[in-house]
ZAMARGU-4260 file (C-alpha; in steps of 0.2 Angstrom, whole numbers, plus 5000, padded with zeros to 4 digits):
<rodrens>
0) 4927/4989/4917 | 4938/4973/4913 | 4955/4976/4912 | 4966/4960/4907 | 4985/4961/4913
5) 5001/4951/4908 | 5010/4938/4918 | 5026/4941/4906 | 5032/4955/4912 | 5036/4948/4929
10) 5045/4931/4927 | 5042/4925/4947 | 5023/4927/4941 | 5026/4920/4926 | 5030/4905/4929
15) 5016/4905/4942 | 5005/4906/4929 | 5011/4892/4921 | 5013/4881/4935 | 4994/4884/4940
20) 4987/4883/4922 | 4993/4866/4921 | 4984/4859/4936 | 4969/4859/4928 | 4953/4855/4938
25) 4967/4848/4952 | 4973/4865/4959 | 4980/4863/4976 | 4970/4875/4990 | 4972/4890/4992
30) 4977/4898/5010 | 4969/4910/5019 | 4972/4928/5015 | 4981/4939/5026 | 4975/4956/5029
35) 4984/4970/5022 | 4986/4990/5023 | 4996/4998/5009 | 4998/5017/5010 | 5000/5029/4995
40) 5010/5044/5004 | 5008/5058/4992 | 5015/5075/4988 | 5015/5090/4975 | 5030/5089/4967
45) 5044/5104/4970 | 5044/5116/4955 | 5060/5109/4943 | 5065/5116/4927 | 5054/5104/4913
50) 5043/5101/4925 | 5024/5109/4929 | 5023/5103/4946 | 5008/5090/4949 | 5008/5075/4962
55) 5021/5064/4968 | 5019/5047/4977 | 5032/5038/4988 | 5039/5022/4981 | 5052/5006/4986
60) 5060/4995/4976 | 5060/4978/4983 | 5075/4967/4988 | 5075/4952/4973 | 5076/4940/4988
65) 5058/4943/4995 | 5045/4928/4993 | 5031/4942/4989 | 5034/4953/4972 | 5052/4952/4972
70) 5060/4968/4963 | 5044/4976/4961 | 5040/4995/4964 | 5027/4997/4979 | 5020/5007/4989
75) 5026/5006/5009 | 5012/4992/5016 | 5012/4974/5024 | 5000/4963/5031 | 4994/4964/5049
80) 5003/4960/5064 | 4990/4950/5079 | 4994/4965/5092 | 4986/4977/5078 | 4969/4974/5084
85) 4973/4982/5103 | 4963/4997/5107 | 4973/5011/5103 | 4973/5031/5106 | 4963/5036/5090
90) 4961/5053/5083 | 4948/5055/5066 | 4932/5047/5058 | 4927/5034/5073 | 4931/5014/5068
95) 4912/5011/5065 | 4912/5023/5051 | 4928/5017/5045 | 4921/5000/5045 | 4906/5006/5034
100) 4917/5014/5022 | 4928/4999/5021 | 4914/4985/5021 | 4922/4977/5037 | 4920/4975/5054
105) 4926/4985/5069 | 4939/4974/5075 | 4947/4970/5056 | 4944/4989/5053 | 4957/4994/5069
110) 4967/4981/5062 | 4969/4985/5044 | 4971/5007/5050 | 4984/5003/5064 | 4994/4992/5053
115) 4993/5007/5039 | 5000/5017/5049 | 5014/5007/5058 | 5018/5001/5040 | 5022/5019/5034
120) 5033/5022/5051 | 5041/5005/5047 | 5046/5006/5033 | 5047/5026/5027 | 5050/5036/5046
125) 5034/5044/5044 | 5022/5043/5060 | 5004/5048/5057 | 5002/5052/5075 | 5002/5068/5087
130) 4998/5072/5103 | 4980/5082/5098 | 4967/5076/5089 | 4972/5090/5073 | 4988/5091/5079
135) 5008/5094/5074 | 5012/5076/5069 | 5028/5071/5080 | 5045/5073/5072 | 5055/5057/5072
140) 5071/5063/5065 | 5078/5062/5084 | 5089/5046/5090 | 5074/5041/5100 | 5064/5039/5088
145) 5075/5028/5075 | 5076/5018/5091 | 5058/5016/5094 | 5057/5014/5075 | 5069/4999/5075
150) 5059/4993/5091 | 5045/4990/5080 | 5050/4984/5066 | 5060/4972/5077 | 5042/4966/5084
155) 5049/4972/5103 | 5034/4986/5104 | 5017/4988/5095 | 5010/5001/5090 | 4998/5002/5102
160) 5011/5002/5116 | 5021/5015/5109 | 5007/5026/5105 | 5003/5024/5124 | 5020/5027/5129
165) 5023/5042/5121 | 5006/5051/5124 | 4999/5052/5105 | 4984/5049/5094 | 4983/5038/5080
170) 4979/5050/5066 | 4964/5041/5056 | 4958/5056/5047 | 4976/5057/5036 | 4970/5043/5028
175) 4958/5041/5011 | 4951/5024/5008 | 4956/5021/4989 | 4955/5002/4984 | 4951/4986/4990
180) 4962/4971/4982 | 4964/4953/4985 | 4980/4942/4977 | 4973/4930/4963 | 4974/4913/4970
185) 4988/4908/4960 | 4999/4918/4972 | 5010/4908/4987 | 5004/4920/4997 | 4988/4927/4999
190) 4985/4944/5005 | 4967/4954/5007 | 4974/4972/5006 | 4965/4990/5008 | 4975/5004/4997
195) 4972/5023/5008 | 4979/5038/5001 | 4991/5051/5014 | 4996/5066/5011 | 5017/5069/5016
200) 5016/5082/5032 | 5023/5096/5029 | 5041/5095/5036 | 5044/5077/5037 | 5057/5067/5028
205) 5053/5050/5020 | 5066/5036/5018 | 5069/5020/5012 | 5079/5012/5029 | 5070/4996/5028
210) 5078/4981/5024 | 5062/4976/5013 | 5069/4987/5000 | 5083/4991/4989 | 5080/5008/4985
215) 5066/5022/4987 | 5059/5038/4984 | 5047/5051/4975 | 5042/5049/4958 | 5029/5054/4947
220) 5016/5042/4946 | 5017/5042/4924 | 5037/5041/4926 | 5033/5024/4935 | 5019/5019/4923
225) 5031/5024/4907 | 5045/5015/4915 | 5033/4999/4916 | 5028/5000/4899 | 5046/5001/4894
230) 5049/4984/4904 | 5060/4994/4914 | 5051/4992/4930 | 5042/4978/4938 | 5021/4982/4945
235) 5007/4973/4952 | 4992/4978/4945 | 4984/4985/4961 | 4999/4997/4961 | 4997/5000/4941
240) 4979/5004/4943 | 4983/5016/4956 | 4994/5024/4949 | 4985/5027/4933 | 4972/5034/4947
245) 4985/5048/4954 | 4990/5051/4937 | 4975/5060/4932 | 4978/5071/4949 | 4982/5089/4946
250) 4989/5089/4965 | 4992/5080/4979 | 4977/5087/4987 | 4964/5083/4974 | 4970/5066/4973
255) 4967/5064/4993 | 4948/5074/4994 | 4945/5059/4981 | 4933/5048/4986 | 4932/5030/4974
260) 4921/5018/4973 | 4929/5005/4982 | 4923/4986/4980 | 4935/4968/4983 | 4944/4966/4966
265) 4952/4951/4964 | 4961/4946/4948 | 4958/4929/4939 | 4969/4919/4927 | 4964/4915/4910
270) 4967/4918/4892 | 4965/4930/4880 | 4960/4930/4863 | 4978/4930/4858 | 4978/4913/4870
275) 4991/4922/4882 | 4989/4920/4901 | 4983/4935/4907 | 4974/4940/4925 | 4957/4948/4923
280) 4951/4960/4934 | 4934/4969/4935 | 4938/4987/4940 | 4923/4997/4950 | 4916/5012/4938
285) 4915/5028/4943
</rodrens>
C-alpha cells in the first residue's frame, strides 16, 4: 500500500523539504544510518468512566531543542551505543532467530535488542531483565537503581556490564518485532530503526525522567492520532503508522501476540497530484 504524508505539518521538516527539493540533481550525500531500537511499551488501559478499556502505549514529548524530531511525540528509543554489541546474559528466542525474523546479522541483531532494552531503562525506568530466564523483572524503584539508571545514561556502565554486575538476564522474549523504518534521506540524520512491541510488567511504574523529553505518559493510541489530525500534536510517520496499528488492538495483549510482516520502509520525497511535497512510503500488506 502507498501511503503519501505531509511535510507541512512539522515545520523543522518542512523546510527540509524545501531545502532538498531545490537541489535538483545536486543533492549533497547522504551519511550513514545509525541503527536504532524503538520500543512500543503497551498496556490495557485502567477501566474510567467514558471509557471501554482497550490498549494504551507509553509516549514522550520531545524537548523543542533536539536536532532529531524536535517536539514530537515518540516512543522511548535511540540509536545504538558501540558497547551494545558485547555479549550479554540473554534470556528468550536465541540472537540467530532473532536475526532471521529481523533480516540482520547476529552481531547487528544483539546490537539493535540490547539498545531496545537499555533505551526503555533510559529513558522510561523500566528494565526488561530478571534474574531467571521467565522471571520477576527486577524493581528499580529503589535509590540503587536510579543510580545505576543515571550511570547509564551518563555512558559510565553498559548494559552489558550492569546486566553482569547485578546477576540478570536480558529478557528478549518481551519483545515483538513490529516494523522496520529507515529516515528519507532528506533527514540531517539518518537512522535504520527496528520498532518492537513490550507489554508494561505488572507492577512497574513508567516515567518520563529523561532530559530528551518534556513530558510523558500513557495515552490511547487514537487520542494521539486525533490529536495529529487536529494539528495539535507533531508525528513521524513510522510512529503514525504504528499507531493506527495498536489502534485496531482490542488489548494490549492482542497487539503483542501479533506478528506483522515486516520489510525496510523508507519514505521518499516527491509530489502529489495537488503538486505538495509529500514523503511516499510503500507500506508491507498483510
Amino acid at each position: 500500500m502507498i501511503r503519501d504524508f505531509s511535510t507541512r505539518a512539522t515545520p523543522t521538516l518542512y523546510a527540509r523539504a524545501v531545502e532538498w527539493d531545490g537541489y535538483g540533481d545536486n543533492a549533497p550525500e547522504v551519511p550513514a544510518a545509525r541503527p536504532a531500537a524503538t520500543v512500543m511499551l503497551v498496556r490495557d488501559a485502567p477501566a474510567a468512566p467514558g471509557h471501554d478499556g482497550g490498549l494504551e502505549v507509553f509516549m514522550l514529548l520531545r524537548v523543542g531543542t533536539m536536532a532529531f524530531a524536535p517536539n514530537t511525540m515518540v516512543f522511548p528509543g535511540g540509536g545504538v551505543d558501540r558497547r551494545d554489541g558485547v555479549d550479554v546474559p540473554w534470556a528468550g528466542p536465541p540472537v540467530h532467530a532473532w536475526s532471521a525474523r529481523l533480516g540482520s546479522d547476529d552481531d547487528l541483531t544483539r546490537m539493535i535488542l540490547v539498545a531496545a532494552v537499555r533505551e526503555v531503562f533510559e529513558e522510561c525506568g523500566v528494565l526488561l531483565a530478571s534474574t531467571t530466564e521467565g522471571g520477576r523483572l527486577i524493581d528499580t524503584s529503589s535509590d540503587y537503581w536510579r543510580g545505576v539508571r543515571t550511570r547509564l545514561v551518563n555512558r559510565e556502565i553498559s548494559l552489558a556490564e550492569l546486566l553482569n554486575e547485578d546477576g540478570l538476564l536480558l529478557r528478549t522474549d518481551l519483545l515483538r518485532a513490529h516494523a522496520h523504518w529507515m529516515t528519507p534521506v532528506i533527514e540531517t540524520r539518518q537512522f535504520d530503526a527496528r520498532i518492537f512491541v513490550a507489554m508494561m510488567p505488572k507492577g512497574a511504574v513508567a516515567d518520563f525522567e529523561t532530559s530528551e523529553a518534556v513530558h510523558g505518559g500513557w495515552f490511547r493510541p487514537q487520542d494521539v492520532l486525533d490529536a495529529k489530525a487536529a494539528g495539535k500534536s507533531l508525528l513521524m510517520p513510522p510512529t503514525q503508522v504504528s499507531l493506527e496499528d495498536a489502534a485496531t488492538a482490542r488489548s494490549a495483549k492482542e497487539f503483542f501476540a501479533r506478528e506483522p510482516v515486516i520489510r525496510l520502509i523508507r519514505p521518499v520525497l516527491t509530489r502529489d497530484e495537488a503538486g505538495e511535497l509529500v514523503l511516499r512510503a510503500e507500506l508491507p500488506g498483510e
